[in-house]
N, C-alpha and C positions, 0 to 999 in steps of 0.2 A: 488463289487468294489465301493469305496468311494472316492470323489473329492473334494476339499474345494472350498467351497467358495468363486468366487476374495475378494469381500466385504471384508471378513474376511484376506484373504494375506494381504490385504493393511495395517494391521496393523502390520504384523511380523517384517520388517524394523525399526529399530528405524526411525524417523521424528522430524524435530524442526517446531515449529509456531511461528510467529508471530503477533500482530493485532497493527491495525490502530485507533484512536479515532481522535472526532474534537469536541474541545473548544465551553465547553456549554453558550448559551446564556443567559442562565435565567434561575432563582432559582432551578427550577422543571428540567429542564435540567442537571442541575449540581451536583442532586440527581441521575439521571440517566445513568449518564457518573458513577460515583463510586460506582455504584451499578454492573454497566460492568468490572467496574480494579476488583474490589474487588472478584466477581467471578470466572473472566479470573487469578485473580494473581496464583492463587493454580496450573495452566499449566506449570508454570515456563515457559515462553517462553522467544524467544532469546531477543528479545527487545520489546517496544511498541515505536508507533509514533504519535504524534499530529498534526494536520495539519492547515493549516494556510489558514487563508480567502484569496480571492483575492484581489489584491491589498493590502493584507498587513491587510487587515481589522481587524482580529481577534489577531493583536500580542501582545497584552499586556495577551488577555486568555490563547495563545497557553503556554506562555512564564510561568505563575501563573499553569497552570493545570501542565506543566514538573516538575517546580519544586517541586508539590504537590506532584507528583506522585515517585519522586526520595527522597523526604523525608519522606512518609506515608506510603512508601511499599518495597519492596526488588525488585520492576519490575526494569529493564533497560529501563528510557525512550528517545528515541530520537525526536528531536523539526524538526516542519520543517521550510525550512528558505529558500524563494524565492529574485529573484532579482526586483519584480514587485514593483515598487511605494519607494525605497529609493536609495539614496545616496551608492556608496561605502565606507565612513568613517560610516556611519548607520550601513550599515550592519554588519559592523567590530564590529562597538561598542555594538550591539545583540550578536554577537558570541563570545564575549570578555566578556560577562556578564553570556553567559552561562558556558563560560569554569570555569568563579571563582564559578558558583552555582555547578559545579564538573558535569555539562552534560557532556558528552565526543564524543556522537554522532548527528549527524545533515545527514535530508533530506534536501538533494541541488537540489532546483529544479528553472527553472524558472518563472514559476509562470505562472495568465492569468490576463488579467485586470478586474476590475470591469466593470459587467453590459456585458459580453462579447464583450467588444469591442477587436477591432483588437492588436498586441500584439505590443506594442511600449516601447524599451529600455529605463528609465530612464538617461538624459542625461549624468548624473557625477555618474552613477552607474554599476551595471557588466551587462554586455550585455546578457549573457544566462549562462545557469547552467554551462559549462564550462569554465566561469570563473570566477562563482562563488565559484566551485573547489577547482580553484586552490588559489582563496583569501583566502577561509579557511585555506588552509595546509599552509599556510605563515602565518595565525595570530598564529595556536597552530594544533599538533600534532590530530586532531578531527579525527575518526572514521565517515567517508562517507556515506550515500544510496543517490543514484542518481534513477531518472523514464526513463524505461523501454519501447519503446511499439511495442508490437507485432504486432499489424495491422497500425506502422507507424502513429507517431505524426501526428497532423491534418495538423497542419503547414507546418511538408518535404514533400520535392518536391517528392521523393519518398524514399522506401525503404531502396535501399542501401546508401543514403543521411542520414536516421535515422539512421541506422546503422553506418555510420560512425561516429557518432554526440555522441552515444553512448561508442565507444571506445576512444573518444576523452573524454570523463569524466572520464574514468576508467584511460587512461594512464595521468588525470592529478592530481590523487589521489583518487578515489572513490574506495571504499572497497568491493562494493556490489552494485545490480542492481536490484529493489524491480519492476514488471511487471505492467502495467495499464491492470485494469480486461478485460479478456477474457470468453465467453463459449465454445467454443470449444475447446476438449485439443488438437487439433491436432494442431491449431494455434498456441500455443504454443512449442509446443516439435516441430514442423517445423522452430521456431523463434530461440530455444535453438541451435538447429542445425547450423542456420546460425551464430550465435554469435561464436560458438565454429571456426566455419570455418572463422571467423577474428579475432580470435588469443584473442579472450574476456575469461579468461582463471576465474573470481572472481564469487561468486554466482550470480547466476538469480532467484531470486523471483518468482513463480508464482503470482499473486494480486485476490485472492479469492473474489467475491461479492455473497454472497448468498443473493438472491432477492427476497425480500416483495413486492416489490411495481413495477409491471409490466410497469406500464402506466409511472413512474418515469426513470427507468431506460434505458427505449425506449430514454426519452426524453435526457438522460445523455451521453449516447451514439453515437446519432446523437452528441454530440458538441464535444466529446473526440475520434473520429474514433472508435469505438466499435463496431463489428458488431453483431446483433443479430439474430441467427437461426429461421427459422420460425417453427421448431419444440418445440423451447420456447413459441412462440404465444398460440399455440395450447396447451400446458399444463398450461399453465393461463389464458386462455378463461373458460371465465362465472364466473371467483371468484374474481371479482371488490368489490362484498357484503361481499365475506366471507374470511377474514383475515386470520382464523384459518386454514385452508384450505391451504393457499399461502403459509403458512408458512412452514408446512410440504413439500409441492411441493417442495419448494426454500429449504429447507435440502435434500430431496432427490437429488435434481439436483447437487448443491455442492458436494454432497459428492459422488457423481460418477464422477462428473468431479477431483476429487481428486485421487480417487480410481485409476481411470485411469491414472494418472500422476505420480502416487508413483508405480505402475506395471514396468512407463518407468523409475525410479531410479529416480526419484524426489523425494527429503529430505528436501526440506523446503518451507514453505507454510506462505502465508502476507494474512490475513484475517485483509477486508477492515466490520469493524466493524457496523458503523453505529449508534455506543454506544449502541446497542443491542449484550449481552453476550449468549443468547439462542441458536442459530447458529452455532456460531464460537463454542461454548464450544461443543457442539453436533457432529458438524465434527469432530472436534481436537479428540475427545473421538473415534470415527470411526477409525482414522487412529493409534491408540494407545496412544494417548498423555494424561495421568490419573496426575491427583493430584499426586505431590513426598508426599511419608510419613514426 
């Protein structure tokens, strides 16, 4: 008698992917981001997204690598575009200049400030992503992703407070709902469940981190509500020295936490990049996702 594989089921479904990138700072950086498109483009995934400093910091790169990227490749990319640190005519006039560069999709998020400090509205600007929302769909017709998060933004007060914060972006235009990273998949497909049971009917994202850097992600975690299993500790203890090592680890981990997810009827997947293509291409290929001819 013969039994397959889950590993191997997880690719018989078709699947979409998506990845994340963030605006290189410097020369050797900016080699390194288009050495990840150029890679990841052959995936054909559903879209890519850029991500934007806090406070606004990086918008002049976010705003030059989009357009780079919608004119040097056939990727779909979408910008992301927070309420932190401008004006509402600002903001208008960023989302006014991507729609003539022909972007058509934007991450509406609210952003965090610089330096982590506490989260404070710009006075003559949109208050939080939902109404940043809904400024977009009044300047132009933009295709939405809003953030997601399963173990509840750090900021609500709880739960069902994020949850509802969340169908309040959906019902004010948002097309889709991309996840803040999780490891465990149960926290997920638990989260999916309650979304479905408040009438959140648009995609939910999972937000894939496959993890290099142990010691970083602890640290990234703690500030984004993240929780981390201590059975993660324990499969990155002792390889501080050895990189190569993590590296495998952190693909195997991903792609079972993936595996697992596409068992429960998950079809699309937001691999948070890190403008490393090694990874993401690695899983994406697990779950079936090959170069089109």
């Amino acid at each position: 008698m013969t039994s397959e594989l889950p590993i191997a089921a997880a690719s018989k479904r078709p699947v979409s992917v998506s990845f994340e990138f963030f605006p290189p700072k410097t020369e050797k950086m900016q080699q390194a981001l288009w050495d990840c498109v150029q890679r990841l483009e052959p995936l054909a995934p559903l879209f890519v997204s850029v991500t934007y400093g806090a406070g606004g910091t990086t918008r002049e790169r976010t705003h030059d690598t989009v357009v780079r990227i919608a004119r040097e490749t056939k990727l779909k990319p979408a910008a992301h575009l927070t309420c932190v640190g401008h004006s509402r005519g600002e903001v208008d006039d960023i989302a006014r200049r991507y729609w003539d560069e022909g972007i058509r999709h934007i991450v509406a998020l609210r952003g965090d400030m610089p330096d982590g400090a506490p989260y404070a509205a710009h006075p003559d600007g949109y208050a939080y992503a939902v109404d940043l929302v809904a400024g977009l769909k009044r300047i132009a017709d933009f295709e939405i992703s809003v953030a997601a998060y399963p173990e509840k933004h750090p900021d609500a007060p709880d739960a069902g407070f994020d949850l509802d914060n969340l169908k309040r972006k959906i019902d004010a235009g948002a097309s889709r709902a991309i996840s803040q990273y999780f490891f465990d998949p149960s926290v997920f497909l638990a989260f999916r469940e309650r979304c479905a049971k408040a009438g959140i009917t648009v995609p939910v994202l999972p937000g894939i981190l496959p993890v290099t850097n142990f010691a970083q992600v602890q640290k990234f975690s703690a500030a984004c509500g993240a929780s981390v299993p201590e059975w993660m500790a324990d499969l990155f203890a002792g390889l501080d020295d050895d990189p190569e090592t993590r590296r495998l680890v952190a693909a195997t981990v991903a792609a079972e936490q993936c595996r697992i997810l596409a068992a429960e009827g998950v079809d699309n997947f937001h691999f948070y990049t890190l403008n490393r293509a090694d990874l993401a291409y690695a899983i994406s290929h697990i779950l079936g996702v090959r170069p089109r001819a």
